[in-house]
N, CA, C and O atoms as a Maestro MAE file, in Angstrom:
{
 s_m_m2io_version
 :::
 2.0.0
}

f_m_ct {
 s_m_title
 :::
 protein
 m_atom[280] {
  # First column is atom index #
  i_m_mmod_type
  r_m_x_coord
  r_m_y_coord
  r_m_z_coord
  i_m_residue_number
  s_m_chain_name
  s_m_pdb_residue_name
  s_m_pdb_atom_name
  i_m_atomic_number
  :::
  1 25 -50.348 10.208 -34.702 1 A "UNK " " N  " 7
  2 3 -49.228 11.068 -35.042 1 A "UNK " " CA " 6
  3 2 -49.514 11.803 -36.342 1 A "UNK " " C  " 6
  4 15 -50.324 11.433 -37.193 1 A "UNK " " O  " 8
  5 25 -48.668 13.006 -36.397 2 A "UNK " " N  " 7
  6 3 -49.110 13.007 -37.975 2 A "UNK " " CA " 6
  7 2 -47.942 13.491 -39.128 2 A "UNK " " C  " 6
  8 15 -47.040 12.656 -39.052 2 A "UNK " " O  " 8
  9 25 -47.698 14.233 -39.881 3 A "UNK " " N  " 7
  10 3 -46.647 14.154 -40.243 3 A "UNK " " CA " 6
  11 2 -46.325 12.829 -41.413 3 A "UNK " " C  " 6
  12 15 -47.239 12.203 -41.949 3 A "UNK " " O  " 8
  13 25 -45.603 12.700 -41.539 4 A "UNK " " N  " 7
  14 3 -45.359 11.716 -42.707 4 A "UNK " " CA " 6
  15 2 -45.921 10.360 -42.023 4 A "UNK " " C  " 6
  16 15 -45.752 9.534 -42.920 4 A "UNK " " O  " 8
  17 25 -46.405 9.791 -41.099 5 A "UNK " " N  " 7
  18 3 -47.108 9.095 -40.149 5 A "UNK " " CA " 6
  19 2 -48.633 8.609 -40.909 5 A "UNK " " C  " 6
  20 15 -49.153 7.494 -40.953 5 A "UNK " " O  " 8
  21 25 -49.118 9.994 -41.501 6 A "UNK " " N  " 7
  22 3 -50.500 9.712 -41.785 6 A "UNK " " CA " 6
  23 2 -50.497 10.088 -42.911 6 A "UNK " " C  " 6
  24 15 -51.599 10.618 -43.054 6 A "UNK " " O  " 8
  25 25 -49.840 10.173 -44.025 7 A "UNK " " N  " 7
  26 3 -49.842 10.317 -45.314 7 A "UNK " " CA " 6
  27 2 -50.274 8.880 -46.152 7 A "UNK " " C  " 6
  28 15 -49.795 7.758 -45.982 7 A "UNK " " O  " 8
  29 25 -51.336 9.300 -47.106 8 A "UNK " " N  " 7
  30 3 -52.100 8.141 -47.411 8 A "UNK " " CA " 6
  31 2 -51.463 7.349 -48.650 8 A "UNK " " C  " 6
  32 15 -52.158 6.499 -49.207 8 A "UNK " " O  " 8
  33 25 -49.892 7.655 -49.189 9 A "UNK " " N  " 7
  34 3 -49.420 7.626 -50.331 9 A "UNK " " CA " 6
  35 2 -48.400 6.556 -49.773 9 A "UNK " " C  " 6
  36 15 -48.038 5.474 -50.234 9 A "UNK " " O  " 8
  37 25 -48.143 7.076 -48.892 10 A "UNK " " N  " 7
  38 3 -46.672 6.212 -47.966 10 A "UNK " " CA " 6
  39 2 -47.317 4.647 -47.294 10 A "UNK " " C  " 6
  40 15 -46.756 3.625 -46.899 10 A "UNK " " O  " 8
  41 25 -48.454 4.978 -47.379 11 A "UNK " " N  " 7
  42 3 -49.171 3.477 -46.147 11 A "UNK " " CA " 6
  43 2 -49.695 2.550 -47.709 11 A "UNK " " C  " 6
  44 15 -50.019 1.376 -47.525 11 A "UNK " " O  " 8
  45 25 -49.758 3.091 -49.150 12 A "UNK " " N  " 7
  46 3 -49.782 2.708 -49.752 12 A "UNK " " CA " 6
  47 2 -48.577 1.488 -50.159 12 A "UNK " " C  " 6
  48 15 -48.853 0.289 -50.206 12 A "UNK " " O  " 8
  49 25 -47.421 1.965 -50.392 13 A "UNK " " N  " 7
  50 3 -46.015 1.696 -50.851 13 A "UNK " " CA " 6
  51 2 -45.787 0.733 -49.533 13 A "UNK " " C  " 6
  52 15 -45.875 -0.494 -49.588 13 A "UNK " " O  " 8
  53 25 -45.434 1.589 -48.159 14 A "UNK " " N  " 7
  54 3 -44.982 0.615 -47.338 14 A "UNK " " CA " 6
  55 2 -45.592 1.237 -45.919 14 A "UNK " " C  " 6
  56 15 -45.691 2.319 -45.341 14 A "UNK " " O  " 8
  57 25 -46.041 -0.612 -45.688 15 A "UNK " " N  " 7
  58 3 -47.226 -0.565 -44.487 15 A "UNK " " CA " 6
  59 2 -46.616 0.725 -43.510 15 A "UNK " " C  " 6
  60 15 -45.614 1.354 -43.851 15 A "UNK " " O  " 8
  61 25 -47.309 0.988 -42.364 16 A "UNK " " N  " 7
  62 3 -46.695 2.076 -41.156 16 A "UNK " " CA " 6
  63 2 -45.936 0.749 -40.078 16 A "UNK " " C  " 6
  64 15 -46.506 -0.261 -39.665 16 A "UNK " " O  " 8
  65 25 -44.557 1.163 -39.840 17 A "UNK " " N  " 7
  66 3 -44.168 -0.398 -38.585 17 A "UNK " " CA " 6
  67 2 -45.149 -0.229 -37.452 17 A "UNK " " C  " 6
  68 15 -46.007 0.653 -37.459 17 A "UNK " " O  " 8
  69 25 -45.004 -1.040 -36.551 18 A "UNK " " N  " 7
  70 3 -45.875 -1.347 -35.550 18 A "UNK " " CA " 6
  71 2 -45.100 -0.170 -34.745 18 A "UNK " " C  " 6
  72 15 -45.688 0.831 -34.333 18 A "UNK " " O  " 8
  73 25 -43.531 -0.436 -34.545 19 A "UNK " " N  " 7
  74 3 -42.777 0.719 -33.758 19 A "UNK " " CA " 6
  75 2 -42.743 2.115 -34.734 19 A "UNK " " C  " 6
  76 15 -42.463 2.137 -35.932 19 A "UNK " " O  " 8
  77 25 -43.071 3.154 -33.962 20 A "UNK " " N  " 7
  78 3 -42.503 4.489 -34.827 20 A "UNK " " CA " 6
  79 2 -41.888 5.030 -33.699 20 A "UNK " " C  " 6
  80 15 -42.419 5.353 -32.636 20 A "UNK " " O  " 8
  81 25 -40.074 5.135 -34.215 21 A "UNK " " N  " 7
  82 3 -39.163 6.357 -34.133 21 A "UNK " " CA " 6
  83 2 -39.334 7.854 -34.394 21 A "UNK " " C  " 6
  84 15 -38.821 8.371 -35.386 21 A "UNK " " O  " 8
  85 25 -39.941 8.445 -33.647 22 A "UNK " " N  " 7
  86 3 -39.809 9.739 -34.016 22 A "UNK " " CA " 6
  87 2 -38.241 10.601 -33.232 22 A "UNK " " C  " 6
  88 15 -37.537 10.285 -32.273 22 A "UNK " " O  " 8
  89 25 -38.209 11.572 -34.039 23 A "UNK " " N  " 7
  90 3 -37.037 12.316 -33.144 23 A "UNK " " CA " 6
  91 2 -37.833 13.988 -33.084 23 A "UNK " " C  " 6
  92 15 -37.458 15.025 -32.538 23 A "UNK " " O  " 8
  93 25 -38.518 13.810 -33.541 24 A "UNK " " N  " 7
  94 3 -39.584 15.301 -32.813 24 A "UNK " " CA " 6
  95 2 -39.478 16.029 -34.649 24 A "UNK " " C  " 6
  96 15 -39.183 17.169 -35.010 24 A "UNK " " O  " 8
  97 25 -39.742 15.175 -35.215 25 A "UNK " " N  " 7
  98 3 -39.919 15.876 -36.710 25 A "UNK " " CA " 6
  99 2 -41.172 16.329 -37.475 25 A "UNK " " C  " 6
  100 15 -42.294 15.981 -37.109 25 A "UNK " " O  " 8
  101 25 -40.965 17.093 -38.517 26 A "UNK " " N  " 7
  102 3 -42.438 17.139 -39.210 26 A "UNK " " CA " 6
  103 2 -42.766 18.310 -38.660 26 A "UNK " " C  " 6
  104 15 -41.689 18.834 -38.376 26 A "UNK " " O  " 8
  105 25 -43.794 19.150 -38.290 27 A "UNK " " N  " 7
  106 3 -44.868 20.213 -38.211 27 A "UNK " " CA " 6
  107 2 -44.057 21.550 -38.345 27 A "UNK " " C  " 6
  108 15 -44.059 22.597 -37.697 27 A "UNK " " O  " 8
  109 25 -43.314 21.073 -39.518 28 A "UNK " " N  " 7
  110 3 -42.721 22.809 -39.301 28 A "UNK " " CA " 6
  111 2 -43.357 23.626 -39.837 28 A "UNK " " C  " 6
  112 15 -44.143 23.385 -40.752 28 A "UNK " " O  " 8
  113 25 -43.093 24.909 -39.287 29 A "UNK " " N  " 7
  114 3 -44.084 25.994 -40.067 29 A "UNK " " CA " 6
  115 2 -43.955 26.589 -41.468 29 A "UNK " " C  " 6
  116 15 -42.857 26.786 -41.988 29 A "UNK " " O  " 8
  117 25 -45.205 26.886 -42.100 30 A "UNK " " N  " 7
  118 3 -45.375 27.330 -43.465 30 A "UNK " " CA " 6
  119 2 -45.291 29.143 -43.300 30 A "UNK " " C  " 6
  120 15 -45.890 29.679 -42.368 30 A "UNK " " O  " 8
  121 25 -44.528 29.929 -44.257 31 A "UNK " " N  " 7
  122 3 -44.504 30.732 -44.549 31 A "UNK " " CA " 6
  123 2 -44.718 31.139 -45.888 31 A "UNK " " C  " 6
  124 15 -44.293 30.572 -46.894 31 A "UNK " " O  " 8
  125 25 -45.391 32.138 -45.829 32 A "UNK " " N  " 7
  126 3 -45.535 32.934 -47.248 32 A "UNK " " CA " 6
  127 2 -44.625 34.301 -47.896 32 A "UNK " " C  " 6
  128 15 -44.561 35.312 -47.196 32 A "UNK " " O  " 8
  129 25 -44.153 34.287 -48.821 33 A "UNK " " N  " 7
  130 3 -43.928 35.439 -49.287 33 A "UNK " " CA " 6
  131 2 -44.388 35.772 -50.666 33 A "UNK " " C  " 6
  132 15 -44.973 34.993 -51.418 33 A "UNK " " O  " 8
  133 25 -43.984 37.316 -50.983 34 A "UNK " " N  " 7
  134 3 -44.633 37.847 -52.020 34 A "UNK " " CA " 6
  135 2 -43.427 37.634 -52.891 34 A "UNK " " C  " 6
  136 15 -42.320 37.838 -52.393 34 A "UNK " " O  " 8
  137 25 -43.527 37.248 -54.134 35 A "UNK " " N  " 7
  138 3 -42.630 37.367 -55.236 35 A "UNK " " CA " 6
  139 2 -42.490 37.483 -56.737 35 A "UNK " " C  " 6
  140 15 -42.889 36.500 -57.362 35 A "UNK " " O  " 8
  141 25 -42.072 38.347 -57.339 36 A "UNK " " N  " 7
  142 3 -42.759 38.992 -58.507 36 A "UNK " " CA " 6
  143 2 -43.950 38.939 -58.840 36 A "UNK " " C  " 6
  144 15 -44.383 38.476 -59.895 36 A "UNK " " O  " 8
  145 25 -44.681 39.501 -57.791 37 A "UNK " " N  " 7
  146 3 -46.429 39.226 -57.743 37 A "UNK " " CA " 6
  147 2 -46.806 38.301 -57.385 37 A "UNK " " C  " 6
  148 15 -47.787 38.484 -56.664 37 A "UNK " " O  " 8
  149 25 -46.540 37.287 -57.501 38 A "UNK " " N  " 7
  150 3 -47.173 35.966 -56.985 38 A "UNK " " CA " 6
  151 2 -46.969 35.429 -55.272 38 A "UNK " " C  " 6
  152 15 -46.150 36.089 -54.632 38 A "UNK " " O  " 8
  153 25 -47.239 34.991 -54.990 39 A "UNK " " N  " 7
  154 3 -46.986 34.290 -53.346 39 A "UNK " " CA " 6
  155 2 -46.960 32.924 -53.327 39 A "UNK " " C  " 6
  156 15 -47.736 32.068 -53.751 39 A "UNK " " O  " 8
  157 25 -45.672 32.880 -52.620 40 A "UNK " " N  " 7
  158 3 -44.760 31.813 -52.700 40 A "UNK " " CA " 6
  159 2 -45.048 31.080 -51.085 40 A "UNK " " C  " 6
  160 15 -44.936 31.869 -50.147 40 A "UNK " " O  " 8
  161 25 -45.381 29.734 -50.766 41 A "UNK " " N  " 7
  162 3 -45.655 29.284 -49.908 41 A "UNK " " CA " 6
  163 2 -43.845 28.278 -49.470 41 A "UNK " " C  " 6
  164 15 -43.296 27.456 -50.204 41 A "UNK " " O  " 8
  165 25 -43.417 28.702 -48.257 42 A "UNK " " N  " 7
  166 3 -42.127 27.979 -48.039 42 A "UNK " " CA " 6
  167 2 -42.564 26.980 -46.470 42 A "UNK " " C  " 6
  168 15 -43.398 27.170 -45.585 42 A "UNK " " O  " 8
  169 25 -41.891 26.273 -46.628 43 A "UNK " " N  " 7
  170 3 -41.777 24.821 -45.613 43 A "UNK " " CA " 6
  171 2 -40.645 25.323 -45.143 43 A "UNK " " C  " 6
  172 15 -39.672 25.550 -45.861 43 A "UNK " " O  " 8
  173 25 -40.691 25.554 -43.798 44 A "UNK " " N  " 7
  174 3 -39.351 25.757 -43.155 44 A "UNK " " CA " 6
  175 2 -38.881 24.204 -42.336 44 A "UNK " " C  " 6
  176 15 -39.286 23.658 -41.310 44 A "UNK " " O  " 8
  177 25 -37.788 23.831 -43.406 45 A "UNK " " N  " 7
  178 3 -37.237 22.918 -42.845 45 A "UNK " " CA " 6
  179 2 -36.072 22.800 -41.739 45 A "UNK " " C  " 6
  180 15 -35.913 21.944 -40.868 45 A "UNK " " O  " 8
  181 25 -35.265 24.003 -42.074 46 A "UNK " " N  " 7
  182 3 -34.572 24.020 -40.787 46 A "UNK " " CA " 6
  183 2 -35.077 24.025 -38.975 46 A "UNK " " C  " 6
  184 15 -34.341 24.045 -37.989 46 A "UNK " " O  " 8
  185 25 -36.724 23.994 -39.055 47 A "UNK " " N  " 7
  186 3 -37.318 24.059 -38.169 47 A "UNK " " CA " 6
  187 2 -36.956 22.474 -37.454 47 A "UNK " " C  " 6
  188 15 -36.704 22.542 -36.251 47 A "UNK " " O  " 8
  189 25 -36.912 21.217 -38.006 48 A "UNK " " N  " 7
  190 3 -36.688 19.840 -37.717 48 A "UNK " " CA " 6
  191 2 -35.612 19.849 -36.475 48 A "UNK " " C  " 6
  192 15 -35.022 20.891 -36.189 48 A "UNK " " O  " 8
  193 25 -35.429 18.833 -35.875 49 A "UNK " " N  " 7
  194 3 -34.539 18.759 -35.036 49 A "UNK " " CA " 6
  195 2 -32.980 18.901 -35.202 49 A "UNK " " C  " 6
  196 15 -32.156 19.230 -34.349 49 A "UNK " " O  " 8
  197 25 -32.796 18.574 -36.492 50 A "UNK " " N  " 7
  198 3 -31.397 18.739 -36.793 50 A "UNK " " CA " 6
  199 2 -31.151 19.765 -38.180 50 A "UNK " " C  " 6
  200 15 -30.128 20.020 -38.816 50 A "UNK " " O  " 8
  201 25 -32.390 20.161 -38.312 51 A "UNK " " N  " 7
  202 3 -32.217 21.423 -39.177 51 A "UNK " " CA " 6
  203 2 -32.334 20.667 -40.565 51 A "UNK " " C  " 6
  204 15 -32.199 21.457 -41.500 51 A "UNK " " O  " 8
  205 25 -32.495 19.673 -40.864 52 A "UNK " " N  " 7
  206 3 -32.610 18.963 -42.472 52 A "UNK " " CA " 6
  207 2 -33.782 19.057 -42.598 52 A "UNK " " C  " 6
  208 15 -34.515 19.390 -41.667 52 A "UNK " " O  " 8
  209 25 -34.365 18.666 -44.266 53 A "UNK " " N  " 7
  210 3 -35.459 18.114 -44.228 53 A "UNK " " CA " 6
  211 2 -35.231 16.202 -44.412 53 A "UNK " " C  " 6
  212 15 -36.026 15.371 -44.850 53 A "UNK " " O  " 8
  213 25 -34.289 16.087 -44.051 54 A "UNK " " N  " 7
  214 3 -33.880 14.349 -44.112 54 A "UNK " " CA " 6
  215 2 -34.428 13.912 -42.432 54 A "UNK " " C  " 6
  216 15 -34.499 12.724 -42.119 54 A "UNK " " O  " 8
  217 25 -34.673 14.667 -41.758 55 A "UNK " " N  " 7
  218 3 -35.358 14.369 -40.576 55 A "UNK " " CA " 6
  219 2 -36.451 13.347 -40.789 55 A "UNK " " C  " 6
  220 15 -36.497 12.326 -40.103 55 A "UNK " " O  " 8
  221 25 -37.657 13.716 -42.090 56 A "UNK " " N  " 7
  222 3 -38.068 13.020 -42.004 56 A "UNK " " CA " 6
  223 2 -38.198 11.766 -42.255 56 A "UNK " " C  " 6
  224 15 -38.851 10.919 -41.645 56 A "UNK " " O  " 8
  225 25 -37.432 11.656 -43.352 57 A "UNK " " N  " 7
  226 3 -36.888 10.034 -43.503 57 A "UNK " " CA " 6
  227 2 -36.564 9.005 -43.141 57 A "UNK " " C  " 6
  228 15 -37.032 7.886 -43.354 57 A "UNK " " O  " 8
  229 25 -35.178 9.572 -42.182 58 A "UNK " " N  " 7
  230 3 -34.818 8.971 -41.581 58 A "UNK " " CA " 6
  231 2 -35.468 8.841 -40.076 58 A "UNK " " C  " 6
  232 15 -34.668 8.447 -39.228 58 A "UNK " " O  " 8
  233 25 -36.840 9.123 -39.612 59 A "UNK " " N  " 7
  234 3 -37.345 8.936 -38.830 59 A "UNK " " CA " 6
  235 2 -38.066 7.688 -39.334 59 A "UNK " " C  " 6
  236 15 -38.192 6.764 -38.530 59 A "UNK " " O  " 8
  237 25 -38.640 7.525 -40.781 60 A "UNK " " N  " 7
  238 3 -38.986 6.651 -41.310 60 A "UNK " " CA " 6
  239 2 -38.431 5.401 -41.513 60 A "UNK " " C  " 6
  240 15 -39.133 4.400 -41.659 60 A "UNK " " O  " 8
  241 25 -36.727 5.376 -41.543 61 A "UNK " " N  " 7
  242 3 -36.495 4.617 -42.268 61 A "UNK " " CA " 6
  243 2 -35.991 3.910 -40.826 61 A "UNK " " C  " 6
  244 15 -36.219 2.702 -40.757 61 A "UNK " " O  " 8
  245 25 -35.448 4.420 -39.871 62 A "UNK " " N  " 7
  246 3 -35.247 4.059 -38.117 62 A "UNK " " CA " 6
  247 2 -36.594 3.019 -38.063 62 A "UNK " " C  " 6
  248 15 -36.363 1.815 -37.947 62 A "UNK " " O  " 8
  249 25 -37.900 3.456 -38.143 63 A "UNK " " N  " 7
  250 3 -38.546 2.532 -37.787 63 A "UNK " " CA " 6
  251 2 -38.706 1.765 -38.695 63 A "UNK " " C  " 6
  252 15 -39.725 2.357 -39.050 63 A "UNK " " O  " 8
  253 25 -38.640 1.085 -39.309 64 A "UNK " " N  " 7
  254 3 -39.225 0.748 -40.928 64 A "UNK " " CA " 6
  255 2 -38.069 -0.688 -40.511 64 A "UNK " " C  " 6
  256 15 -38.544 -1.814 -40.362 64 A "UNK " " O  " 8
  257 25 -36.838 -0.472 -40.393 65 A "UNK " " N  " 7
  258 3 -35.840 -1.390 -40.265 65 A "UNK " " CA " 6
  259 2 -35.942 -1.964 -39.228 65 A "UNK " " C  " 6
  260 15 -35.755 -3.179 -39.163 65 A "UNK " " O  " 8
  261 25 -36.288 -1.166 -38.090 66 A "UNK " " N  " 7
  262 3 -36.445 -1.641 -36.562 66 A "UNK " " CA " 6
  263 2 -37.114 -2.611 -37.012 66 A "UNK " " C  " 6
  264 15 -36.417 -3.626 -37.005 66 A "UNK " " O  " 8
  265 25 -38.581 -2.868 -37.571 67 A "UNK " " N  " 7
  266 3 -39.620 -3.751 -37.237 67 A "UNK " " CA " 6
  267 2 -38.858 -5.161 -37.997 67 A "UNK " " C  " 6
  268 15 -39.018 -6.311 -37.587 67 A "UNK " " O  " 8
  269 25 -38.056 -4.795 -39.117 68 A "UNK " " N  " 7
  270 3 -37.440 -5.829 -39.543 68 A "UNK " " CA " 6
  271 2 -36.637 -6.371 -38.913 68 A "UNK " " C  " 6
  272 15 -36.180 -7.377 -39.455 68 A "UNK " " O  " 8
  273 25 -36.239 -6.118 -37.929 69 A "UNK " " N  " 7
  274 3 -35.425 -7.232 -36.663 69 A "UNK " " CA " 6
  275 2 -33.950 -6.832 -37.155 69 A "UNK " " C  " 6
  276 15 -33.127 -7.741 -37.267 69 A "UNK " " O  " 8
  277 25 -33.534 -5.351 -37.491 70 A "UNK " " N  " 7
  278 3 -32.473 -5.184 -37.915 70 A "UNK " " CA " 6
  279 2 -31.914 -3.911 -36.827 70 A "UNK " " C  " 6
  280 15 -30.784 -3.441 -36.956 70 A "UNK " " O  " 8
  :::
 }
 m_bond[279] {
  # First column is bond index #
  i_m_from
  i_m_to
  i_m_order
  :::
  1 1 2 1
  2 2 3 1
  3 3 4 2
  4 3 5 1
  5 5 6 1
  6 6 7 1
  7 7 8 2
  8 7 9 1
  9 9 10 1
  10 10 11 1
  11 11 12 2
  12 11 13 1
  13 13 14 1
  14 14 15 1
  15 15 16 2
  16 15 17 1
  17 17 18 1
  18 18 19 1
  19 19 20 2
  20 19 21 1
  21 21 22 1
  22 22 23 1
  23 23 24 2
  24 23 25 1
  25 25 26 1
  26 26 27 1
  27 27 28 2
  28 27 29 1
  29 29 30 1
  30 30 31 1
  31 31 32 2
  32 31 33 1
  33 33 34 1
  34 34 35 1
  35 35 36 2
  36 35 37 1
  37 37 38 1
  38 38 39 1
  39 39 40 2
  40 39 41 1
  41 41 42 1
  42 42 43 1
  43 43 44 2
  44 43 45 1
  45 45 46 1
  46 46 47 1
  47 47 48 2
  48 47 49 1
  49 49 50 1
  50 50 51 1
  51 51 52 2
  52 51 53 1
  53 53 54 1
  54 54 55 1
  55 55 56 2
  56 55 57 1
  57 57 58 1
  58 58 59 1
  59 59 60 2
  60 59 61 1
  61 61 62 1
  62 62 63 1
  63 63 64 2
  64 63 65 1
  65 65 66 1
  66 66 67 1
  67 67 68 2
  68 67 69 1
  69 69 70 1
  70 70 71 1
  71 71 72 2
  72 71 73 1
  73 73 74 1
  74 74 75 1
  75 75 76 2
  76 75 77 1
  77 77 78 1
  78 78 79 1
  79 79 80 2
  80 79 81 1
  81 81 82 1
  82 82 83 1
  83 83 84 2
  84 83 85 1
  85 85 86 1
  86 86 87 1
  87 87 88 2
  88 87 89 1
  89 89 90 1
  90 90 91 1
  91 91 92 2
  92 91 93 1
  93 93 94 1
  94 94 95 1
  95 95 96 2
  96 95 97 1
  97 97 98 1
  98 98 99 1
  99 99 100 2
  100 99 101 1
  101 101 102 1
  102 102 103 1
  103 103 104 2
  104 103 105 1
  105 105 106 1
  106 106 107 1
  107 107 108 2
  108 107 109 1
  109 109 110 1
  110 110 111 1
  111 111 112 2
  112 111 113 1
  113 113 114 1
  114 114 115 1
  115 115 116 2
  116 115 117 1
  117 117 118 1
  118 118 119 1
  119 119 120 2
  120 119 121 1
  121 121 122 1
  122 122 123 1
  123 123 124 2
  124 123 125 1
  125 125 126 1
  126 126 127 1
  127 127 128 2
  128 127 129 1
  129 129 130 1
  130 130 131 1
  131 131 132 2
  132 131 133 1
  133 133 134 1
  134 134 135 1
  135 135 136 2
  136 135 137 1
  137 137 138 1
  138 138 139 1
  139 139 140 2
  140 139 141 1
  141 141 142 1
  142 142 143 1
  143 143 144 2
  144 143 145 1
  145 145 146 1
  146 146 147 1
  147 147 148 2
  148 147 149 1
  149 149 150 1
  150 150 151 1
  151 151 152 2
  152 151 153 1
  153 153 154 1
  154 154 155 1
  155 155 156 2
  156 155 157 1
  157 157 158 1
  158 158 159 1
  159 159 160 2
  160 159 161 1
  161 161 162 1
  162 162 163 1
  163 163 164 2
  164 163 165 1
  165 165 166 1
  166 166 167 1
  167 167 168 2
  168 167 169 1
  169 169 170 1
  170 170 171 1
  171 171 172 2
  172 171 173 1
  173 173 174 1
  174 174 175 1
  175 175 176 2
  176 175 177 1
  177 177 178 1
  178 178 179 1
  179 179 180 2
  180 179 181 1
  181 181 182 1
  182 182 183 1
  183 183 184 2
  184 183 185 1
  185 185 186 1
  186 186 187 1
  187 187 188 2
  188 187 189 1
  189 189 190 1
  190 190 191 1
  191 191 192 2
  192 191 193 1
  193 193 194 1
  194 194 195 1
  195 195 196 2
  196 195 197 1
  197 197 198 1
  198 198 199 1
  199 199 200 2
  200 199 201 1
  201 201 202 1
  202 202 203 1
  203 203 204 2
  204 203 205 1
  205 205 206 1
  206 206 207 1
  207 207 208 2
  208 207 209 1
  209 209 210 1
  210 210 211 1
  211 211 212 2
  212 211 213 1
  213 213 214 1
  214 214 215 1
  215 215 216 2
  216 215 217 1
  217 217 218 1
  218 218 219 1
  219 219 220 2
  220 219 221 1
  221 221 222 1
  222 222 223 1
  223 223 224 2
  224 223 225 1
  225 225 226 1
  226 226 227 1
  227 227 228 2
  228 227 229 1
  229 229 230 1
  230 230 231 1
  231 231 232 2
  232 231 233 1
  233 233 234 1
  234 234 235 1
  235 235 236 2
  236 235 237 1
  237 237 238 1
  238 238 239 1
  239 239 240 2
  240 239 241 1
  241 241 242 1
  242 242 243 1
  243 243 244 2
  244 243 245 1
  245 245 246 1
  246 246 247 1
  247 247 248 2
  248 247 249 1
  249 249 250 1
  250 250 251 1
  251 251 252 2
  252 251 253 1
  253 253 254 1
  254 254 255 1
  255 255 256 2
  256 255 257 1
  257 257 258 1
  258 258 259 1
  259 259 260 2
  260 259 261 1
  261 261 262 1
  262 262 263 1
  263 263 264 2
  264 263 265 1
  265 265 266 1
  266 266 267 1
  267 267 268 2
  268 267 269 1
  269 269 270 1
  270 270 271 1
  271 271 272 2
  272 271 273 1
  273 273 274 1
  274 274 275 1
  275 275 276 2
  276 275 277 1
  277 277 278 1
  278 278 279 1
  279 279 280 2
  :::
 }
}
Protein backbone atom coordinates (compact mmCIF):
# COMPACT_ATOMS: atom_id res chain seq x y z
CA UNK A 1 0.00 0.00 0.00
CA UNK A 2 1.31 3.27 0.11
CA UNK A 3 0.36 6.40 1.45
CA UNK A 4 0.85 6.90 5.08
CA UNK A 5 1.18 2.86 4.99
CA UNK A 6 4.84 3.14 3.96
CA UNK A 7 6.14 6.12 5.59
CA UNK A 8 9.37 5.28 7.36
CA UNK A 9 8.76 7.84 10.37
CA UNK A 10 5.31 6.32 11.36
CA UNK A 11 6.68 2.42 11.42
CA UNK A 12 9.21 4.10 13.60
CA UNK A 13 6.75 5.51 16.50
CA UNK A 14 4.09 2.83 15.93
CA UNK A 15 4.53 -0.64 14.41
CA UNK A 16 2.04 -0.93 10.94
CA UNK A 17 -1.23 -3.37 12.52
CA UNK A 18 -1.35 -6.62 10.96
CA UNK A 19 -5.11 -5.35 9.78
CA UNK A 20 -5.12 -2.07 7.62
CA UNK A 21 -8.46 -0.11 7.26
CA UNK A 22 -8.30 1.80 4.40
CA UNK A 23 -11.33 3.90 3.18
CA UNK A 24 -9.67 4.73 -0.29
CA UNK A 25 -7.33 7.58 1.15
CA UNK A 26 -3.99 9.18 0.44
CA UNK A 27 -2.79 9.66 -3.39
CA UNK A 28 -4.24 12.86 -3.87
CA UNK A 29 -2.99 14.97 -6.43
CA UNK A 30 -0.20 17.65 -6.22
CA UNK A 31 -0.66 20.91 -7.85
CA UNK A 32 1.45 23.79 -8.54
CA UNK A 33 0.97 27.36 -8.69
CA UNK A 34 2.81 30.51 -9.38
CA UNK A 35 2.93 33.04 -6.53
CA UNK A 36 4.65 36.24 -6.11
CA UNK A 37 7.28 34.58 -8.22
CA UNK A 38 7.80 31.67 -6.48
CA UNK A 39 5.83 28.21 -7.02
CA UNK A 40 3.86 26.95 -4.57
CA UNK A 41 3.33 23.12 -4.49
CA UNK A 42 -0.50 22.27 -3.00
CA UNK A 43 -1.81 18.71 -1.74
CA UNK A 44 -5.25 18.56 -2.69
CA UNK A 45 -6.92 17.24 0.16
CA UNK A 46 -10.36 17.54 -0.61
CA UNK A 47 -9.49 14.85 -3.14
CA UNK A 48 -9.86 12.00 0.05
CA UNK A 49 -13.01 10.28 0.38
CA UNK A 50 -14.68 12.55 2.61
CA UNK A 51 -12.96 15.61 1.49
CA UNK A 52 -10.62 16.04 4.86
CA UNK A 53 -7.20 15.64 5.21
CA UNK A 54 -8.23 13.65 8.63
CA UNK A 55 -8.91 10.79 6.18
CA UNK A 56 -5.74 9.89 6.79
CA UNK A 57 -5.64 9.34 10.29
CA UNK A 58 -8.31 8.11 10.96
CA UNK A 59 -7.68 5.35 8.51
CA UNK A 60 -4.75 4.92 10.81
CA UNK A 61 -6.12 5.11 13.87
CA UNK A 62 -9.36 2.42 12.67
CA UNK A 63 -6.64 0.03 12.27
CA UNK A 64 -4.20 0.70 14.94
CA UNK A 65 -7.19 0.07 17.61
CA UNK A 66 -8.66 -2.78 15.64
CA UNK A 67 -5.44 -4.84 16.24
CA UNK A 68 -5.82 -3.90 19.89
CA UNK A 69 -8.93 -6.02 20.30
CA UNK A 70 -10.91 -2.79 20.65
Amino acid sequence: MKGIWNNPKLKEFNPIPKEIFSIGEGQTPISSIIFDNQRIWIKDENANPTGSFKDRCIAFQLSYYYSKGR
